[in-house]
C-alpha positions as CSV (number, residue, x, y, z in Angstrom):
1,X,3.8,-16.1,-3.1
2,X,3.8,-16.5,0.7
3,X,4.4,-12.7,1.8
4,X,3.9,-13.0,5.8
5,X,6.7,-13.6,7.3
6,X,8.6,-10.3,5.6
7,X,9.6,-8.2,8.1
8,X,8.0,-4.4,8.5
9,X,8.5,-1.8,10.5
10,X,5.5,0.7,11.4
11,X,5.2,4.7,11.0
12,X,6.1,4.1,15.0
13,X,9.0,2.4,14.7
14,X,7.2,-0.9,15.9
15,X,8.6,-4.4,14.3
16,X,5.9,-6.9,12.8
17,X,5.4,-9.0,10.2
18,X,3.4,-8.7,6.7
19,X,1.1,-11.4,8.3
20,X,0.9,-9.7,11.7
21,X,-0.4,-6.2,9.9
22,X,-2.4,-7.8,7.1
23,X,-4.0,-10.0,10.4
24,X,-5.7,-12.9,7.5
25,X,-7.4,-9.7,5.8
26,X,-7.3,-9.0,1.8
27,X,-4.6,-5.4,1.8
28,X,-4.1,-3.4,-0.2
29,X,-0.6,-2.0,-0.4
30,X,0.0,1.8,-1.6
31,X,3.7,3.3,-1.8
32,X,2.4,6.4,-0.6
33,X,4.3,10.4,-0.8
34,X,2.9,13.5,0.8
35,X,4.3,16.0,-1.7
36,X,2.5,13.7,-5.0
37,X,0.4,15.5,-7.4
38,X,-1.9,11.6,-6.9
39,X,-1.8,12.8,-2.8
40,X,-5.3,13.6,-3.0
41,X,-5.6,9.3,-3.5
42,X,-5.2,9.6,0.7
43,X,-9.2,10.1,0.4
44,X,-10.4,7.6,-1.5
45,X,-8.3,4.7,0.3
46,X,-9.3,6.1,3.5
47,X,-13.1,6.1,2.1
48,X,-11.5,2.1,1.2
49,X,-10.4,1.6,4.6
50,X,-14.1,3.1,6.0
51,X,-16.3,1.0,3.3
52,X,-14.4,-2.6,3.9
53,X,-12.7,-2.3,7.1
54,X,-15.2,-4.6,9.0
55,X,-15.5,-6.8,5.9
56,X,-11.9,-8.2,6.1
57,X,-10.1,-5.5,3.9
58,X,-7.1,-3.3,5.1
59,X,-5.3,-0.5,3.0
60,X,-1.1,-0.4,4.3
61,X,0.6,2.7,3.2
62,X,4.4,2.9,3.1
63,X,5.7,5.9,2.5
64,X,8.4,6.2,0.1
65,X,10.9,8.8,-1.2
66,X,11.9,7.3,-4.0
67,X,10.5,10.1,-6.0
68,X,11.8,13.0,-3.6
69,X,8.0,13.7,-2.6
70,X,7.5,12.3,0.4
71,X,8.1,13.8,4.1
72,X,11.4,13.6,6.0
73,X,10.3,12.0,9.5
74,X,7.9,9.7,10.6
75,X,6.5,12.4,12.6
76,X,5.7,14.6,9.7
77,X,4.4,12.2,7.6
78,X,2.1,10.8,10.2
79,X,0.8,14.2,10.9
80,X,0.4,15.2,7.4
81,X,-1.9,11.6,6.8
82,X,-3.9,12.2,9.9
83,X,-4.6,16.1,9.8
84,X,-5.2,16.8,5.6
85,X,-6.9,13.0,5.4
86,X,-7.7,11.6,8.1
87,X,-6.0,8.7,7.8
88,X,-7.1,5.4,9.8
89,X,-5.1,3.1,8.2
90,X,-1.8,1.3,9.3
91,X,1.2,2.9,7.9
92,X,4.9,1.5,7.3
93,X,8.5,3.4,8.1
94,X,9.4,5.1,4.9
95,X,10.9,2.4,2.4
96,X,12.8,2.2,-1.3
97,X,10.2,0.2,-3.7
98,X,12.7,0.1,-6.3
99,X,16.5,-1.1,-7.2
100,X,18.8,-3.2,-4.7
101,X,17.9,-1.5,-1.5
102,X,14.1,-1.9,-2.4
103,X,11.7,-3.3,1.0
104,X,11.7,-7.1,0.6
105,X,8.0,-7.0,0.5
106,X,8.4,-4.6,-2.8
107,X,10.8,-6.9,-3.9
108,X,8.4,-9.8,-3.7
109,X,5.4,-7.6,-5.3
110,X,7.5,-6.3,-8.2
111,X,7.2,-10.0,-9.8
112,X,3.4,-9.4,-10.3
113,X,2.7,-7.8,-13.4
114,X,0.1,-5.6,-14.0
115,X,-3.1,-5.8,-16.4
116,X,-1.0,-5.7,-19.3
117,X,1.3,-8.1,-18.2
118,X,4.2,-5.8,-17.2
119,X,5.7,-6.8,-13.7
120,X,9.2,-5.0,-12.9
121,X,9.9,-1.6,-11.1
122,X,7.3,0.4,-9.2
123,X,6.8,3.1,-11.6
124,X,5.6,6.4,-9.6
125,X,4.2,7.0,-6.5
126,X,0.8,5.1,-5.4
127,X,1.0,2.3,-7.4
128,X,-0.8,-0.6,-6.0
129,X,-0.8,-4.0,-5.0
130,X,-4.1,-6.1,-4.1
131,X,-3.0,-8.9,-1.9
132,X,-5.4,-12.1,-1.0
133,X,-4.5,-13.8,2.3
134,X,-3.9,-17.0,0.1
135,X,-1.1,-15.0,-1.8
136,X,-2.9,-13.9,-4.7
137,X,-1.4,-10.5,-6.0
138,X,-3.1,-7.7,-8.7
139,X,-1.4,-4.9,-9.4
140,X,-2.6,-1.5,-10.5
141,X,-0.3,1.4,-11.9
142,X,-0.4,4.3,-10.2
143,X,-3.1,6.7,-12.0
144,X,-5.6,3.9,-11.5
145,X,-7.6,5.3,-8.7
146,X,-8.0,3.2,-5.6
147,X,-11.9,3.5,-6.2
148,X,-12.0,2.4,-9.6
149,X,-14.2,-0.4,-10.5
150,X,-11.4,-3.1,-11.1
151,X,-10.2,-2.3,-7.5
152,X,-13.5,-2.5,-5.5
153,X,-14.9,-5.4,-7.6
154,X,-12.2,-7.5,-6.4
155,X,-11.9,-5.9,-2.9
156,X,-16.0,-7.6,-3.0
157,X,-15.0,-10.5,-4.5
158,X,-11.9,-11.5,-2.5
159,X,-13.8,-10.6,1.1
160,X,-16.9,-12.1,0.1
């Protein structure tokens, strides 16, 4: 699926592309929320972010309310990411993952069924999608920790 020319927004309000933020790098895209009990997942992609960064790996996080847990304004949410984990990596505006208003890209992403062959609506909060600059897409539920073997084994494979 050729995802690069869907439109994003940034945390700042910037307009760019899927193409322009990935930048030809393997991302991995997290629907992120401040308030989630899986929050605490802000470390290990931002340990992500630190270990493959300069290998040709990016982490994007959009924000979502879509489970009434994330932050009202892109100020908060920004300062919550960089002050309680440090975040590095890019962030989206806050976006719908699911149901007719969803963020084209989620639309797209949503087709790709996980590894039990279930595609179809983002289920909870950090749920995410591994995306190869050639349009390959594996999805991971959202309890699947962003350091778990499956993850960083293709993270190696697909920047190698």
């Amino acid at each position: 699926m050729d995802l690069s020319s869907i439109e994003v927004t940034t945390l700042r309000g910037e307009r760019t592309t899927f193409g322009e933020l990935a930048d030809g790098r393997v991302a991995l895209i997290v629907n992120v929320a401040s308030r989630c009990g899986l929050a605490p997942q802000y470390e290990q992609l931002e340990d992500l972010q630190r270990t493959y960064g300069d290998a040709g790996f990016t982490v994007l996080g959009f924000p979502s309310n879509q489970f009434l847990q994330e932050l009202g304004d892109a100020d908060a949410i920004a300062e919550y990411c960089s002050a309680t984990w440090g975040v590095t990596f890019p962030m989206a505006e806050k976006v719908r993952v699911n149901g007719s208003h969803a963020h084209p890209l989620y639309r797209e992403l949503t087709k790709t069924p996980d590894g039990e062959g279930k595609a179809g609506r983002v289920t909870w909060n950090f749920e995410k999608f591994l995306v190869h600059p050639d349009g390959r897409v594996k999805r991971f539920r959202p309890r699947v920790r962003p350091d778990a073997p499956e993850i960083t084994r293709t993270i190696e494979e697909w920047t190698a």
